[in-house]
C-alpha positions as a printed NumPy array, in Angstrom:
array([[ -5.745,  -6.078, -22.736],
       [ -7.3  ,  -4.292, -20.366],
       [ -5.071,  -1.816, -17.942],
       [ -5.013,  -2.852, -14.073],
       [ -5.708,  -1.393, -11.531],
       [ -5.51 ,  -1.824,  -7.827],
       [ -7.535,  -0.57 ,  -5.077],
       [ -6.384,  -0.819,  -0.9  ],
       [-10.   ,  -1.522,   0.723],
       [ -9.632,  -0.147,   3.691],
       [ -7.916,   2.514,   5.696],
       [ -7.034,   3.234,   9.634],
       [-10.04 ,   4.677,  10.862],
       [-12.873,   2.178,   9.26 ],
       [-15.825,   1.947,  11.353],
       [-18.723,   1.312,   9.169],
       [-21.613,  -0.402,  10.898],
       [-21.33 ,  -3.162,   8.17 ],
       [-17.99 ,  -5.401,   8.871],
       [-15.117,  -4.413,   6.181],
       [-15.259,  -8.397,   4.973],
       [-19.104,  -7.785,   4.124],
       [-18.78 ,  -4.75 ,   2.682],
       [-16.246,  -6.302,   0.267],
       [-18.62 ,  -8.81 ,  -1.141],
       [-21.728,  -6.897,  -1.495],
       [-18.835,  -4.507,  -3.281],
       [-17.327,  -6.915,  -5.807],
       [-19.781,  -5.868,  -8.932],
       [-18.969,  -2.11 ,  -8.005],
       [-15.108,  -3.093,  -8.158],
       [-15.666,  -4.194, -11.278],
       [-17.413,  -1.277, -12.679],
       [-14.51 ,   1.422, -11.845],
       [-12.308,  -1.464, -13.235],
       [-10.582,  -2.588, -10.329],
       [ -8.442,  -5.77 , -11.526],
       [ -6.895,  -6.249,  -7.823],
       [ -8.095,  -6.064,  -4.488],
       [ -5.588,  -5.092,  -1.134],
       [ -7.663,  -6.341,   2.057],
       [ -6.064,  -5.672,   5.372],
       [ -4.086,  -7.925,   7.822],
       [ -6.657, -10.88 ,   8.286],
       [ -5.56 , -12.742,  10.877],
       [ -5.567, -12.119,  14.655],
       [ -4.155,  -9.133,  16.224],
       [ -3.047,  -8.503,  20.313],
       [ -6.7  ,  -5.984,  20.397],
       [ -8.829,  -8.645,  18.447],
       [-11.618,  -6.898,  17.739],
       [-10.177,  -3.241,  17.379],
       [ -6.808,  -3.219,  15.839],
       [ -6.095,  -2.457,  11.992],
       [ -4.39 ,  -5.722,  11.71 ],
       [ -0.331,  -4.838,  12.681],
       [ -0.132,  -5.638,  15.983],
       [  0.335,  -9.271,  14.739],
       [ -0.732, -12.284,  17.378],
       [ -1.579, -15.353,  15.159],
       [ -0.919, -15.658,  11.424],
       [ -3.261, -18.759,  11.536],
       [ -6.288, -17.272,  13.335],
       [ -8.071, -15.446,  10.693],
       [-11.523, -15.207,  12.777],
       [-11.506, -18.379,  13.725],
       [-10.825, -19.249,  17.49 ],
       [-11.514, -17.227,  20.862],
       [ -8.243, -15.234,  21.199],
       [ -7.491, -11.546,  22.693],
       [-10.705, -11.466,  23.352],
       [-12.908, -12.094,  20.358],
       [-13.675, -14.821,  17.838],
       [-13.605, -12.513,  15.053],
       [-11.223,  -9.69 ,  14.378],
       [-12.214,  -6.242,  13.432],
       [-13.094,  -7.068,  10.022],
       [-15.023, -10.213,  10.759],
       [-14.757, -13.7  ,  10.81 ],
       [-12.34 , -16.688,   8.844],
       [-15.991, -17.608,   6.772],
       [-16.585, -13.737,   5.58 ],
       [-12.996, -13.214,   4.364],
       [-13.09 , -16.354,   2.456],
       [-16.583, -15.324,   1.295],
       [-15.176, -11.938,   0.224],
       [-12.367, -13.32 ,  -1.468],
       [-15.175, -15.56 ,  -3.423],
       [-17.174, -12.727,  -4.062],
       [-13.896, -11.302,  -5.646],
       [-12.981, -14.011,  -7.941],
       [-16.867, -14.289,  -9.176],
       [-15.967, -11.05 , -10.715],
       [-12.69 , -11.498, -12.075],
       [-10.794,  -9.617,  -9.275],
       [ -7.674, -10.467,  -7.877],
       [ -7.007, -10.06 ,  -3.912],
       [ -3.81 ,  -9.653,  -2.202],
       [ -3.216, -10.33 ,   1.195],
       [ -1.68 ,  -8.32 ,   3.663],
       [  1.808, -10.023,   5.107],
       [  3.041,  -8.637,   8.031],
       [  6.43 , -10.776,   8.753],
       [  8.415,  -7.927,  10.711],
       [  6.987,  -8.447,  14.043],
       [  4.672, -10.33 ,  16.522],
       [  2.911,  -8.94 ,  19.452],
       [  0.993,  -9.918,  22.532],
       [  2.859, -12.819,  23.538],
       [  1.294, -15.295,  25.809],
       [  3.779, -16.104,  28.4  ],
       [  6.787, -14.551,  30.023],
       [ 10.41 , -15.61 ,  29.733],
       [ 13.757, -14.959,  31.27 ],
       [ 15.7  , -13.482,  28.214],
       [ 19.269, -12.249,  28.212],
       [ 19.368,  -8.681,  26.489],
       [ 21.425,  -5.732,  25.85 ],
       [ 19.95 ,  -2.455,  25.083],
       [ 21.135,  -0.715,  21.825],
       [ 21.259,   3.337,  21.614],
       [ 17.574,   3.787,  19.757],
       [ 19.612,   6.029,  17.532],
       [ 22.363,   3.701,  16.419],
       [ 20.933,   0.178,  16.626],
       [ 24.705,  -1.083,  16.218],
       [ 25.706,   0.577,  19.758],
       [ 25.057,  -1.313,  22.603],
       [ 24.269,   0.85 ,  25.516],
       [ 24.926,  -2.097,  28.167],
       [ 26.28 ,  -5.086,  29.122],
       [ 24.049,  -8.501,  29.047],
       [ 21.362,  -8.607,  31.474],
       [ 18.054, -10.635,  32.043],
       [ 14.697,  -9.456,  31.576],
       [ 11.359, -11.507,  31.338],
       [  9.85 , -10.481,  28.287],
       [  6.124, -11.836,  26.893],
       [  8.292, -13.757,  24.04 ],
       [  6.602, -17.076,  24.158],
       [  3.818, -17.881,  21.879],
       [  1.612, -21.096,  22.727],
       [ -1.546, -19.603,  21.088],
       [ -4.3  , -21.597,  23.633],
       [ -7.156, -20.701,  22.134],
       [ -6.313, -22.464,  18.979],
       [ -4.862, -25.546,  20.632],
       [ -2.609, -26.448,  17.276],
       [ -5.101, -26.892,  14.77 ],
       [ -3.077, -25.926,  11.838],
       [  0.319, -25.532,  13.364],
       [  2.252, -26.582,  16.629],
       [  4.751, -24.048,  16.142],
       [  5.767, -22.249,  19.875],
       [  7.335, -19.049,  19.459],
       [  9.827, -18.302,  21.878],
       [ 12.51 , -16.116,  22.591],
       [ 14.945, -17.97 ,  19.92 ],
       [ 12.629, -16.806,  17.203],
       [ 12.871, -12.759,  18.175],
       [ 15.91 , -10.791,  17.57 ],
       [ 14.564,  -8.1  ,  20.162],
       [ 11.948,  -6.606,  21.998],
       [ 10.941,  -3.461,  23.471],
       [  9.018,  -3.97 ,  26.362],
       [ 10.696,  -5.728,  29.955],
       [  7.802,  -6.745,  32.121],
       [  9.472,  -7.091,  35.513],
       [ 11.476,  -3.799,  35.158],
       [  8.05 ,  -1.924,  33.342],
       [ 10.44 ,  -0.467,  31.212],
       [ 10.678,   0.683,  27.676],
       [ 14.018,   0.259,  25.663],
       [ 15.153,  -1.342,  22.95 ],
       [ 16.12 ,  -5.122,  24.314],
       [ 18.886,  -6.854,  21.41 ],
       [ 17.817, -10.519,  22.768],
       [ 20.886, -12.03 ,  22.632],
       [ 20.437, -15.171,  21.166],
       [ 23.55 , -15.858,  18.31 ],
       [ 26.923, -15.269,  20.138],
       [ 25.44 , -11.72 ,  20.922],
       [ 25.336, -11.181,  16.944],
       [ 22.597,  -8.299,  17.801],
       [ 20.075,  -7.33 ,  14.873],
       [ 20.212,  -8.518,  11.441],
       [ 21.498,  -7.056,   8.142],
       [ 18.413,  -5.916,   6.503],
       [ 18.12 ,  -2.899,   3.342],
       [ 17.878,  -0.248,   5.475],
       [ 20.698,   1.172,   7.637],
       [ 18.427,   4.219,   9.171],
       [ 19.068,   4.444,  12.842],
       [ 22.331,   2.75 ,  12.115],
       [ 20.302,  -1.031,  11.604],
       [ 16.411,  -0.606,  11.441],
       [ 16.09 ,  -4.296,  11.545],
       [ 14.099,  -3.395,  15.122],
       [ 10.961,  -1.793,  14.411],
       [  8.761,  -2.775,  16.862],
       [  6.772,  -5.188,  19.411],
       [  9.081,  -8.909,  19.178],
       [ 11.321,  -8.52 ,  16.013],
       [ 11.092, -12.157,  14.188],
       [ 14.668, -13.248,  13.68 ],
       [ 15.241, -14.875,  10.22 ],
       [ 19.389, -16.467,  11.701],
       [ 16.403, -19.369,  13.192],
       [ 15.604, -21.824,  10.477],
       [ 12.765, -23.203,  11.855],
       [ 10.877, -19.724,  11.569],
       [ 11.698, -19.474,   7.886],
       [  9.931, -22.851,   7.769],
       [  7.329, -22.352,   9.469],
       [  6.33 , -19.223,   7.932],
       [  6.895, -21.261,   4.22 ],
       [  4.5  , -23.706,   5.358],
       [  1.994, -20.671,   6.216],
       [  2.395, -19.393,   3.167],
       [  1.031, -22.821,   1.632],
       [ -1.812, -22.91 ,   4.454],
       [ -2.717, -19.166,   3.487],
       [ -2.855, -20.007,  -0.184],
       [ -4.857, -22.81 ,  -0.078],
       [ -7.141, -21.876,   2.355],
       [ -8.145, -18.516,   1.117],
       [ -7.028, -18.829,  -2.752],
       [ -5.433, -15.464,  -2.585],
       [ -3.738, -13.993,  -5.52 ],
       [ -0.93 , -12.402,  -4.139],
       [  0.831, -10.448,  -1.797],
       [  1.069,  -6.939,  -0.185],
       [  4.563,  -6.944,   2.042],
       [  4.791,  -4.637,   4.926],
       [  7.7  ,  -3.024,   5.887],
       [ 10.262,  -4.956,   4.19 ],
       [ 13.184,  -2.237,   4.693],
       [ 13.494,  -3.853,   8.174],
       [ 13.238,  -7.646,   7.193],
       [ 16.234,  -9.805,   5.7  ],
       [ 15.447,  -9.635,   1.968],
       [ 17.418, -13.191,   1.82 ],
       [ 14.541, -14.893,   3.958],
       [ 11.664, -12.953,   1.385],
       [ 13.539, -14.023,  -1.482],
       [ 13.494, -17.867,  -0.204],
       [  9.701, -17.317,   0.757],
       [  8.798, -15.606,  -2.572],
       [ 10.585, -17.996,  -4.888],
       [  9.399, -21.04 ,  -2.187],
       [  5.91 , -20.284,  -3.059],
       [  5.881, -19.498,  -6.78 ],
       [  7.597, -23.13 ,  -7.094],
       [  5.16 , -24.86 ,  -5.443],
       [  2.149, -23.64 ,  -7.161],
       [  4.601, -23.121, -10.817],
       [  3.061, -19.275, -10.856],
       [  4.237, -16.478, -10.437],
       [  2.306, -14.349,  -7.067],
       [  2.113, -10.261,  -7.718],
       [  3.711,  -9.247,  -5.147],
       [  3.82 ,  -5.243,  -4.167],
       [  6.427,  -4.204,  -1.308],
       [  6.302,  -1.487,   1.16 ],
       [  9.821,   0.227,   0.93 ],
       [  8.577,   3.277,   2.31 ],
       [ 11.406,   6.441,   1.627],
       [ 10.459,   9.759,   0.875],
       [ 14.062,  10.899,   0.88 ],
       [ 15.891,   9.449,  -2.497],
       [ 15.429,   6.777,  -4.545],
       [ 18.114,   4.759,  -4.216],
       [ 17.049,   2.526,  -1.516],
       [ 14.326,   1.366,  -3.466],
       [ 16.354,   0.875,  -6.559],
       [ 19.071,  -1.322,  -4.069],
       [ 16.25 ,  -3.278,  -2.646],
       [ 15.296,  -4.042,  -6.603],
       [ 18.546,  -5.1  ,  -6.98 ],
       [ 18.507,  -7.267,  -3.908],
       [ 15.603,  -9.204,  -4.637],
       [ 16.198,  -9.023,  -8.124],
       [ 12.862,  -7.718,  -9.181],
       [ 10.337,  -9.881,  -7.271],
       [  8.29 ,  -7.497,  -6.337],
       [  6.669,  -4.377,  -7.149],
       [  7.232,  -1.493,  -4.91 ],
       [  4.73 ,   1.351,  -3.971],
       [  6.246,   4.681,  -5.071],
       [  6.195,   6.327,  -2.083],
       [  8.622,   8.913,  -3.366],
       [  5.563,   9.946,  -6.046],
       [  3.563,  10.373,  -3.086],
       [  5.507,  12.946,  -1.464],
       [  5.701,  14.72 ,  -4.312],
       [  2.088,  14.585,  -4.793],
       [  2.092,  15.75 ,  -1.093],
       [  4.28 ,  18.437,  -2.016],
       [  2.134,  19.833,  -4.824],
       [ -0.58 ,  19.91 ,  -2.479],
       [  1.353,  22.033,   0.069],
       [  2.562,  24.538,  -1.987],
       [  0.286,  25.051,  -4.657],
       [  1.33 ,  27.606,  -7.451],
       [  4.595,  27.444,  -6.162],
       [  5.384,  23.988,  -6.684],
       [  7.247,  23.4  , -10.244],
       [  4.821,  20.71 , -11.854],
       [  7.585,  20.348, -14.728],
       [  9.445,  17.851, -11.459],
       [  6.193,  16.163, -10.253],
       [  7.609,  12.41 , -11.355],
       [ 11.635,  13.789, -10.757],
       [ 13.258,  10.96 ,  -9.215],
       [ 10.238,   8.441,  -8.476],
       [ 10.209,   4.89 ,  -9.237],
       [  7.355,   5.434, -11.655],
       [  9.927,   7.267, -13.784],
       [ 12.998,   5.457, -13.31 ],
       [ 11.235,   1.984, -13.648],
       [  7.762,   1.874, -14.056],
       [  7.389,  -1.9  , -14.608],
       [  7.405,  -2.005, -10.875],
       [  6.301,   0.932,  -9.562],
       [  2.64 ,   0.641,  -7.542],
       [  1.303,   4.5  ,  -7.807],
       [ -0.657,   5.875,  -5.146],
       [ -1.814,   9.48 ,  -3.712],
       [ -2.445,   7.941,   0.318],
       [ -2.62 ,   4.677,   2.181],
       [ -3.632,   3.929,   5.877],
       [ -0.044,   5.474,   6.928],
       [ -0.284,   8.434,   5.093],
       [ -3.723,   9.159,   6.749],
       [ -3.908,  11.673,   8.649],
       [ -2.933,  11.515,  12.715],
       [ -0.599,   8.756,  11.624],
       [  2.939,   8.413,  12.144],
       [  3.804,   8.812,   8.   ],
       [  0.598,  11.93 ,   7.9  ],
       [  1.42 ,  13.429,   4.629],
       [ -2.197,  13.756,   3.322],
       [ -2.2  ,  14.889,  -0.049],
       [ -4.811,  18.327,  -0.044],
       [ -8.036,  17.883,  -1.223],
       [ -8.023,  20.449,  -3.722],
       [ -4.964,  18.192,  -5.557],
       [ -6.363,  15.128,  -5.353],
       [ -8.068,  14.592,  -8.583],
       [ -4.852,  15.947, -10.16 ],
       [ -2.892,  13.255,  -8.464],
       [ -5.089,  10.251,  -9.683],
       [ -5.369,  11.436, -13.121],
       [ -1.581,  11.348, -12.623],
       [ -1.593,   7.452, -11.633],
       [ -4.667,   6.47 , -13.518],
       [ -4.847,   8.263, -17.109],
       [ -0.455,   7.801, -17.76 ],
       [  1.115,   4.631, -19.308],
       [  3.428,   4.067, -16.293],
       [  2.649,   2.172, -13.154],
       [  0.335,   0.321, -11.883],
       [ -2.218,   2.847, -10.101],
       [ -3.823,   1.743,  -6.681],
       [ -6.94 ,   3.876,  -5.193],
       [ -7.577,   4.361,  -1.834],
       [-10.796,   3.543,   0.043],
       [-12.112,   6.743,   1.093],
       [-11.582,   8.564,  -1.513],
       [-14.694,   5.875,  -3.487],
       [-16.193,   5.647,   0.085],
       [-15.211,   8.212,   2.258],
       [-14.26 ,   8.165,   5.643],
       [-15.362,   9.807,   8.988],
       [-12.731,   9.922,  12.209],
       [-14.377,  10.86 ,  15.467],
       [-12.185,  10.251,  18.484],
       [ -9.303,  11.806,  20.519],
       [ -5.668,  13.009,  20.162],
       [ -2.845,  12.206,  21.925],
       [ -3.602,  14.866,  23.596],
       [ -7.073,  14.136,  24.647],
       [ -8.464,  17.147,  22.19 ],
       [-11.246,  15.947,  20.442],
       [-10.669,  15.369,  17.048],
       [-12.94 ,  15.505,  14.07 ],
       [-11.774,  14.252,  10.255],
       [-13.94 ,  14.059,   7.104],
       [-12.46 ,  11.824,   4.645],
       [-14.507,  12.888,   1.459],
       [-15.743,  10.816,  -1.608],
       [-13.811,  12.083,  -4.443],
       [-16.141,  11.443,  -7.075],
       [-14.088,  12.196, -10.085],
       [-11.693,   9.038,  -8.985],
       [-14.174,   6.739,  -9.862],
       [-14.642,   8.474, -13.155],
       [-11.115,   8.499, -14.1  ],
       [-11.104,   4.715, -13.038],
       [-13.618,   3.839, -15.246],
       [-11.411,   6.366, -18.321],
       [ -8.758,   4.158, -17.526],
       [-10.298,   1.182, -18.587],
       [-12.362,   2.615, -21.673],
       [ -9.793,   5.292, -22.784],
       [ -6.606,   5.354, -21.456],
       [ -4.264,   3.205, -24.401],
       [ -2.106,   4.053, -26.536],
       [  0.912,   6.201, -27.512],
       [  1.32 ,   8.756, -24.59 ],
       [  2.482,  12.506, -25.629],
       [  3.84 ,  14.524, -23.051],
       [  2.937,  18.522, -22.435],
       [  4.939,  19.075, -19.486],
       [  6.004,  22.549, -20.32 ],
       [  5.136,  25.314, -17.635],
       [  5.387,  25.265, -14.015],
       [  1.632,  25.269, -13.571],
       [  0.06 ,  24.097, -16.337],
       [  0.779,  20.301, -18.003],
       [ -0.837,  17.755, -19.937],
       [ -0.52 ,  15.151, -21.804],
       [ -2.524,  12.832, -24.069],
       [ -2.883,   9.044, -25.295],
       [ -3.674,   7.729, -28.916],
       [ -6.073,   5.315, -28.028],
       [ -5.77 ,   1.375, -30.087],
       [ -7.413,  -0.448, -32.14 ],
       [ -8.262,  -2.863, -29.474],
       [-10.62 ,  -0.619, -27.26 ],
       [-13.299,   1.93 , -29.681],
       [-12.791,   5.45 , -28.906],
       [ -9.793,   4.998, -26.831],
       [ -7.582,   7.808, -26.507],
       [ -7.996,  11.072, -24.269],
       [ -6.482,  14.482, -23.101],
       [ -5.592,  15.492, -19.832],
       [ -4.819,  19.068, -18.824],
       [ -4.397,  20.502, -15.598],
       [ -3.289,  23.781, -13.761],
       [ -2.021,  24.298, -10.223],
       [ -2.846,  28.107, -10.783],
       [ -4.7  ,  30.188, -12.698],
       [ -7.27 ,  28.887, -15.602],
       [ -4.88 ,  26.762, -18.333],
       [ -4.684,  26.117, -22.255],
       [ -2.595,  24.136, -24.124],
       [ -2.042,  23.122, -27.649],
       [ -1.545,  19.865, -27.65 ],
       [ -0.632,  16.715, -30.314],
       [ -3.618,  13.673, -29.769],
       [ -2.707,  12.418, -33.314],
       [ -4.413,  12.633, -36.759],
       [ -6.506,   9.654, -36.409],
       [ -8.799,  11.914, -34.349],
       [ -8.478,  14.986, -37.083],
       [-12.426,  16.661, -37.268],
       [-13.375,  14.634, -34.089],
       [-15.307,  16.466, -30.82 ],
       [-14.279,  15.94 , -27.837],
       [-15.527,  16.775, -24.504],
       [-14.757,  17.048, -20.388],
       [-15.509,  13.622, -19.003],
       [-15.069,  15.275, -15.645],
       [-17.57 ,  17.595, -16.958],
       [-15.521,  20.628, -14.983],
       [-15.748,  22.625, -18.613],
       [-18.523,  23.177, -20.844],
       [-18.63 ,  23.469, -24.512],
       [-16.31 ,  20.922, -27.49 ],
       [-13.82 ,  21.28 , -28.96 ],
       [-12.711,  19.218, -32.567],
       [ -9.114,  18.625, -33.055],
       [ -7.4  ,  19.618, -36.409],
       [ -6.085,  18.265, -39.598],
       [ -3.033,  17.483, -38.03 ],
       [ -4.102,  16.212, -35.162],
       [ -3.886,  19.096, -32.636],
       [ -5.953,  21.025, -30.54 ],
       [ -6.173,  23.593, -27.728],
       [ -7.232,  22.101, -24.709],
       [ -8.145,  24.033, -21.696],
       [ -8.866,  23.29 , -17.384],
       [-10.156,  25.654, -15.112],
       [ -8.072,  27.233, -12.596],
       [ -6.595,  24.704,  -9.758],
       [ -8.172,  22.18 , -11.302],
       [ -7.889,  19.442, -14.576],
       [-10.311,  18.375, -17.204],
       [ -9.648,  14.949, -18.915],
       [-11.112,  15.358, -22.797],
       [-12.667,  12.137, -24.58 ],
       [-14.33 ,  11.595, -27.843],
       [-17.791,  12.578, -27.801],
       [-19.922,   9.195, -27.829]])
């Protein structure tokens, strides 16, 4: 069977001349060559800045380029008849998509209403900082460009649980709409900031049946409309896991399958919110390791100084792999962003051979570092900013190792602070499976290392091709592998 692999295709600053859905089509063969199995596209349907925004500032679930709305047919990625063509393109190949479900928030409301609020202490969501007041607040939903083709649904202020923006006043708090006996915000996993049920823009309140519902009945229009594959769940520390449980398990009924699913639970502190959200949901969904990340992050930072004995210490990968979606960066991580932890450039190969070449997790690549990336714009601070988001071009190497090489029993060498390896036996199932991966945060590295008698009076070489020369493992199946300095080789069997 072969190994899968994920990759997110996109990231926050795309700009490409070609639109991201057309670029994924006239990509699908490539996909297929690293031995991409999966596919993460971006938010598809409309946002409040149409043609401009990354795909979070949610407006209309059921506008995926479809109708003349915030100011553009299409949204930044293109229109409903390219996604679905991309998609296609996709499943020609054999590749999975997910879609991106954003279910936290909506945003860019069409009409005001009076709304009676209290504001909550943005540092303990469970203190209210006022008595109840009214506000008019862009909380109503009527969607007129679409004119209910698909759904009826109005959003109004019964459906939010709060919102952070009072029109008449011109004010920014955070607003607890009071709309269940002054209940405020919702129990949700995490209990940051006291109750980080409010994130941001018009919170969607799960106590109202009809939105759970409606958004069920989406999730039937968005399967059968696109034929997605699965799910990618944002920010679901801040959303009732009882109304993603009913959605999840609604869905998989219906169709009698069972959707992958991959959660963002992001926490970079401990592991045990993750694990309690497992618990929660009982194991629905995979959850990116965000914790790995860091670490990965970490390494980066501080180089030789950073024990890589610890690099998977109390990371989801280690603690329960089946669920665990690896990755070195994603859109939030990027830099500029509000999560910037980019991992160093110098590291990155060592990360992905970390996620790609190891029997635990299910690794997920990032788009710039197959396609790179350039950033040309402003700061906050109107400086003008320049980022180069290089192609990393031993990630699509490893990608393809993964899927040639990268079976069998896994031996682990993780026995100096700088300098750790590992290797897999290969099967029977793929010819010349099996490999050897050594890396060194510091100076050049060696290692003797157990790949398993089956290879005994075999050459191997660097697939990365970072060290000349062979090297044939012994009787016993051993040999001394070696990496240059800051740097990893990955040895294979010479063809």
């Amino acid at each position: 069977m072969q190994n899968q692999t994920l990759i997110q295709f996109f990231h926050w600053y795309y700009n490409e001349e070609q639109n991201l859905w057309t670029k994924v089509a006239a990509e699908a063969s490539h996909l297929k060559e690293l031995g991409v199995t999966s596919v993460w596209l971006p938010p598809a349907y409309k946002s409040n800045n149409a043609a401009y925004d990354v795909g979070y500032a949610v407006y209309d679930l059921f506008d995926l380029g479809e109708f003349d709305q915030k100011g553009s047919v299409n949204t930044k990625y293109g229109s409903k008849d390219e996604y679905i063509k991309a998609i296609d393109a996709l499943h020609e190949q054999g590749i999975g998509v997910l879609a991106d479900i954003v279910f936290n928030h909506k945003a860019g409301g069409d009409e005001l209403e009076k709304v009676s609020v209290r504001t909550v202490n943005p540092d303990n969501r469970e203190e209210f900082t006022s008595d109840v007041f009214e506000i008019e607040a862009w909380t109503k939903f009527t969607f007129p460009g679409r004119k209910g083709k698909y759904s009826e649904f109005i959003w109004d202020h019964q459906c939010f649980s709060g919102v952070d923006w009072a029109e008449d006043l011109k004010k920014t708090a955070i607003y607890s709409i009071q709309n269940f006996a002054g209940e405020g915000f919702e129990k949700v996993p995490s209990t940051e900031l006291g109750n980080y049920d409010y994130l941001m823009f018009n919170d969607i309140d799960y106590r109202n049946r009809a939105v759970i519902e409606e958004l069920k009945y989406w999730g039937e229009w968005i399967v059968e409309t696109t034929k997605i594959d699965g799910f990618r769940l944002d920010a679901v520390k801040h959303i009732n896991p009882d109304f993603i449980i009913e959605w999840l398990d609604h869905l998989n009924s219906k169709y009698n399958r069972k959707f992958f699913v991959v959660a963002e639970d992001w926490n970079v502190v401990d592991i045990e919110g993750q694990l309690e959200y497992i618990g929660i949901t009982a194991g629905r969904t995979q959850i990116f390791d965000s914790l790995l990340h860091h670490n990965f992050y970490l390494a980066s930072q501080e180089k030789n100084q950073f024990d890589m004995r610890t690099i998977f210490d109390k990371t989801l990968v280690q603690i329960n792999p089946e669920l665990a979606v690896t990755f070195v960066d994603n859109h939030d991580s990027q830099p500029l962003q509000a999560l910037e932890s980019y991992v160093e450039f110098w590291f990155r190969p060592l990360a992905y051979s970390m996620i790609l070449l190891r029997e635990q997790g299910t690794p997920c690549l990032f788009f710039t570092d197959i396609y790179g990336g350039i950033y040309d714009d402003k700061n906050e601070a109107g400086e003008d900013v320049h980022i180069d988001l290089a192609i990393i071009p031993d990630v699509a190497t490893m990608s393809k190792i993964r899927t040639s090489h990268a079976y069998g029993l896994q031996r682990e060498h993780f026995d100096h602070g700088n300098c750790v390896g590992w290797t897999r036996e290969g099967d029977d199932e793929h010819e010349n499976s099996g490999l050897a991966v050594l890396m060194s945060t510091g100076e050049e590295g060696f290692k003797e290392m157990e790949i398993g008698k089956k290879f005994a009076g075999k050459t191997f070489i660097d697939a990365l091709g970072h060290r000349e020369g062979e090297l044939v493992i012994d009787e016993n199946g051993w040999a001394e592998f070696h990496c240059n300095a800051g740097s990893l080789s990955v040895w294979v069997m010479k063809g």
